[in-house]
C-alpha positions, 0 to 999 in steps of 0.5 A: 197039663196044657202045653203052655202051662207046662212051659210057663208053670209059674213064670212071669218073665218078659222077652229077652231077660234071663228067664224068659218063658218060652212063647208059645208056637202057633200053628199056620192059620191062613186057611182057617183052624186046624183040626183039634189035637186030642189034648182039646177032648182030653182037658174038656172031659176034665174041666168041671161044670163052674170051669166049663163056663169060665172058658166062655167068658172074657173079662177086664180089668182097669190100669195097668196092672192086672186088679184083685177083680180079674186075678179073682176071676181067673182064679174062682170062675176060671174065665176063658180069656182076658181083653185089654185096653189102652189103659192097660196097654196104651203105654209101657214098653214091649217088656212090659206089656209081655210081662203083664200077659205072662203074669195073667197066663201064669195065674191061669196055668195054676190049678185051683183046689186039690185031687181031682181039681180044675187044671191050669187053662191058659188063655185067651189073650185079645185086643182090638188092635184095628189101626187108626182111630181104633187101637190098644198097644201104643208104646209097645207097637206100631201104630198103622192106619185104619182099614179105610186107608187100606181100602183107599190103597186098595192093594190086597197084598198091602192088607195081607203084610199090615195085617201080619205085621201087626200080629207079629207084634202082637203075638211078642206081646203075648197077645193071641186074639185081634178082634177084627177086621171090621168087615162092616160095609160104610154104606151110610156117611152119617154113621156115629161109630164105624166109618173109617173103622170100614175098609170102604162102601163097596160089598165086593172090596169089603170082602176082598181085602177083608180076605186078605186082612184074616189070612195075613193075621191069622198066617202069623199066629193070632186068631181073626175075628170079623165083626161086627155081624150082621152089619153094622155100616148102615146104623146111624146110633151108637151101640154103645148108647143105645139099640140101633134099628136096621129095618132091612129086607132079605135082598138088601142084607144079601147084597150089601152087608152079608158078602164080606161076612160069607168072604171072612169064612171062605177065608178061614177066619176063626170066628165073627163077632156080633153087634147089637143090633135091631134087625127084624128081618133076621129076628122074627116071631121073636119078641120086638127090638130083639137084638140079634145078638141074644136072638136064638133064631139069628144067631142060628143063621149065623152058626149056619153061616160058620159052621161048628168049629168056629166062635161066635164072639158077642160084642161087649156085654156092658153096652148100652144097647142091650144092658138097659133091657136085659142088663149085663148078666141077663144078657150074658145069658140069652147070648150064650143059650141063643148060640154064642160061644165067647161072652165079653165083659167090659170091668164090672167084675160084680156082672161078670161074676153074676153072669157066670153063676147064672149060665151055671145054675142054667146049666145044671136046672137043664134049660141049657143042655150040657151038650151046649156048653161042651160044645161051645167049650171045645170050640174056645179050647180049640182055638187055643190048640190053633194059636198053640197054647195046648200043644206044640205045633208047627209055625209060620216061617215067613220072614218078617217085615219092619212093621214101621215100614209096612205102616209108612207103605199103607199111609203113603199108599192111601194118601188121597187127593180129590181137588186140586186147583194147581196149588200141589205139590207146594214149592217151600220156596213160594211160601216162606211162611205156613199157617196150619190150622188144626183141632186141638190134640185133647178134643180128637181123644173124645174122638177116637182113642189117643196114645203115646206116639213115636212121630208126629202127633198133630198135623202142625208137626208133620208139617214143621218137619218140612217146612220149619216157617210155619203158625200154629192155630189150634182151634176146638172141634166146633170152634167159637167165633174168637178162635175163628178170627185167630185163624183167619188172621194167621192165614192172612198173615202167613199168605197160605193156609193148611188146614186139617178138618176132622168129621165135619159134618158131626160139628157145626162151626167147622165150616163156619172156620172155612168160611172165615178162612175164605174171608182172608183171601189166601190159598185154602188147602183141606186136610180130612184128618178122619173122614173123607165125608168133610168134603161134601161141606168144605164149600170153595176150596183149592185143594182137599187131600185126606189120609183118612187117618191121624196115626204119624204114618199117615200125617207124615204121608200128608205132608210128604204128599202136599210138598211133592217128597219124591216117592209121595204121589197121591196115588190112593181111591176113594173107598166111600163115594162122595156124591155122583161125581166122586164114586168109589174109586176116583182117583184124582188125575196124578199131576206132572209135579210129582211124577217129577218131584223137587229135591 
């Protein structure tokens, strides 16, 4: 019987109440997976060919309670491994959500049929818990800023401490397997679903902190998974809807995107995740638009780059990149016959189920060799040896660090400022009254993924918190003429305007509204509240400062920033080059003002 199975057999319990299971002890990952224990062999040698393919699939489900679906899957298909999502996830205490992994882990650990059946596996428990706009525990943990905020700090130390403190959390929770760090290089402004998801535009920082990120993760207890092979920073198309086209040579590959992906395994990171991707140069002789994902000969290259022991994730198998040609199941199987080793599914139980009994009557016709599943199958059983749900091992003994404090650091430290006409640090006394002006809460969750917060929600709040006498005007993300002109009277009204942008570029009216602000002829001061990109379209302002996130952490960081908090220097490089005279790593000239802040 599995180690943790052993330990829960049967129980649901939580954290703290009287019958708590025992958690299960990761072994120190920080310089990659561990040799497997014999238990690894032992249970793959038991498993039959139906459970064998369950463990390389890893499913979904909807609402906050585990559905019919997934408990279905568990226990017919014996999947590997769950994924969660802010609906599952988004709210609900500590409590709850370890209740809610228990539960899963206790259905798995349950053998199914009589002699000689498939014993109880535990699982594979996964989220993408990348900070900023990319997150899915929301009550039950710290919410820290994205990568891109950890590129402006560019602090590998600081990396390292987010990176446990949030898989410290994680681990508590039940959760085993953070999906990330993005390793993507944000080589293109424009592009649709990366950007501040990237720690930066330049390869060598990329894989520098990205380092840091798998071994301050993996140190703690949860396995990394870098992604999004081979690249995904240059795609101007949304994987999600469509296939994007990557039409690079060799060179450009090997100088831009491929070094943070070769650093990630220097690291020890215990697998790398692939995208949907068109891109020929890896692909050819095979069929055109083949995605690299499904492609045998890509997906070759990457094994060779990782090696045997470690996964090959595929991205979700529900996209629209790859289920409009090949569909879900379809693709299921070019993936794993090509070389991966994990299958995500989004919720469509029904494709979850169809994929599991195509790769199994593969299987068994022999167009995919039993070897192949064993060996895939192992890998998966021992990355759950290494986060010691099979057997008992050692555990990383740092002492923790509040992740609330650890969250504060990063958004301070990435607090960048880019222009400046002596109009910061501001005196409260010089303004008696503020007008903010931001885009409302509701249009910035068809954005990026909104959860309950513990602080500010909105940068209004954060700035109410240190200068009480403040307006609010909340416009939408392409305002319309009758919301500029309410904003253009509450500036002139209030004598200063702060007004936070977010991705102006992708909305037309957001420099319309500047220049409409312009038209009251008070003081203009940019908050980029998501990319530092906005700059290139503010036109004439008097300062422009970004924390190139909307997590608390950073709109505290923000204001603490803009009216000189002791200790709120601006001290944070830019990660991404904002034309010639803005390269990576400009750093504004800290002005005497906040070396010298007020009370």
């Amino acid at each position: 019987m599995a180690f943790l199975c052993s330990l829960i057999a049967g129980a649901t319990a939580f954290p703290g109440s009287a019958q708590e299971a025992p958690s299960p002890t990761p072994r120190p990952l920080d310089n990659g997976l561990p040799p497997a224990s014999p238990i690894v062999d032992q249970l793959l040698q038991r498993l039959s060919l139906e459970a064998k393919v369950g463990q390389i699939m890893v499913v979904a489900f909807s609402g906050d309670t585990p559905t019919s679906d997934v408990l279905g899957l568990i226990d017919s298909q014996r999947v590997g491994g769950v994924i969660l999502f802010q609906d599952n996830v988004g709210r609900g205490s500590p409590e709850r959500v370890r209740s809610m992994t228990d539960s899963l882990q206790s259905r798995a650990c349950a053998p199914q049929g009589g002699q000689g059946s498939d014993p109880g596996v535990p699982l594979l428990i996964a989220v993408d818990q990348e900070g900023g706009p990319v997150v899915r525990v929301g009550e039950a943990a710290t919410l820290f800023p994205g990568a891109m905020a950890l590129g402006a700090s560019g602090s590998e130390s600081l990396v390292m401490r987010s990176a446990s403190a949030v898989a410290r959390e994680l681990r508590s929770l039940g959760i085993n397997v953070n999906l990330g760090p993005v390793v993507d290089v944000n080589s293109n402004p424009q592009n649709p679903v990366i950007g501040t998801r990237s720690f930066g535009a330049d390869p060598a920082m990329v894989g520098r902190l990205a380092t840091a990120a798998i071994r301050g993760q993996q140190r703690a207890g949860v396995l990394a998974i870098a992604k999004h092979w081979p690249g995904h920073g240059d795609a101007d198309v949304d994987s999600h809807l469509a296939l994007p086209l990557l039409a690079h040579s060799r060179s450009r590959l090997d100088m831009v995107e491929s070094p943070p992906f070769r650093a990630a395994v220097e690291a020890g990171v215990a697998g790398i995740m692939t995208a949907h991707l068109d891109v020929p140069v890896l692909t050819t002789g095979e069929s055109a638009n083949m995605p690299v994902s499904l492609s045998p000969k890509a997906l070759a290259e990457l094994r060779t780059l990782v090696g045997e022991d470690r996964l090959i994730v595929s991205d979700d198998l529900e996209m629209g990149a790859i289920v409009q040609r090949f569909g879900t199941a379809g693709s299921a199987l070019r993936a794993f016959s090509g070389g991966s080793d994990l299958l995500l599914f989004r919720r469509d139980a029904v494709q979850a189920r169809r994929a599991h009994s195509e790769i199994v009557a593969a299987v068994r016709k022999g167009s995919v060799p039993m070897a192949r599943l064993d060996a895939s199958v192992r890998r998966v059983l021992r990355a759950k040896d290494a986060v010691g749900l099979l057997s008992d091992v050692p555990a990383d003994m740092d002492v923790p660090e509040s992740p609330e404090i650890v969250a504060s650091d990063v958004a301070q430290q990435a607090i960048t400022l880019i222009q400046d006409g002596q109009m910061l640090p501001l005196r409260s006394a010089d303004h008696p009254r503020i007008c903010v002006v931001q885009p409302r809460l509701r249009e910035i969750a068809g954005q990026e993924i909104v959860v309950p917060v513990t602080g500010p929600a909105t940068l209004a709040d954060a700035v109410r918190a240190l200068h009480p006498a403040i307006q609010v005007v909340e416009v939408g993300l392409d305002p319309p003429r009758p919301e500029r002109l309410a904003a253009s009277e509450c500036a002139r009204s209030a004598g200063l305007v702060i007004v936070g942008t977010y991705n102006t570029g992708m909305f037309a009216s957001q420099p319309i509204l500047l220049d409409a602000l312009r038209l009251a002829d008070v003081p203009i001061i940019v908050v980029a509240l998501r990319l530092p990109y906005d700059f290139s379209v503010v036109g004439e302002i008097d300062a422009f400062v970004t924390g190139y996130s909307m997590r608390p952490a950073s709109l505290q960081a923000v204001a603490r920033t803009i009216f000189g908090v002791s200790g709120a220097a601006p001290t944070g490089s830019l990660p991404v080059p904002l034309g010639k005279s803005y390269p990576v790593g400009y750093q504004y000239p800290t002005p005497d003002a906040w070396l010298f802040p007020q009370p």
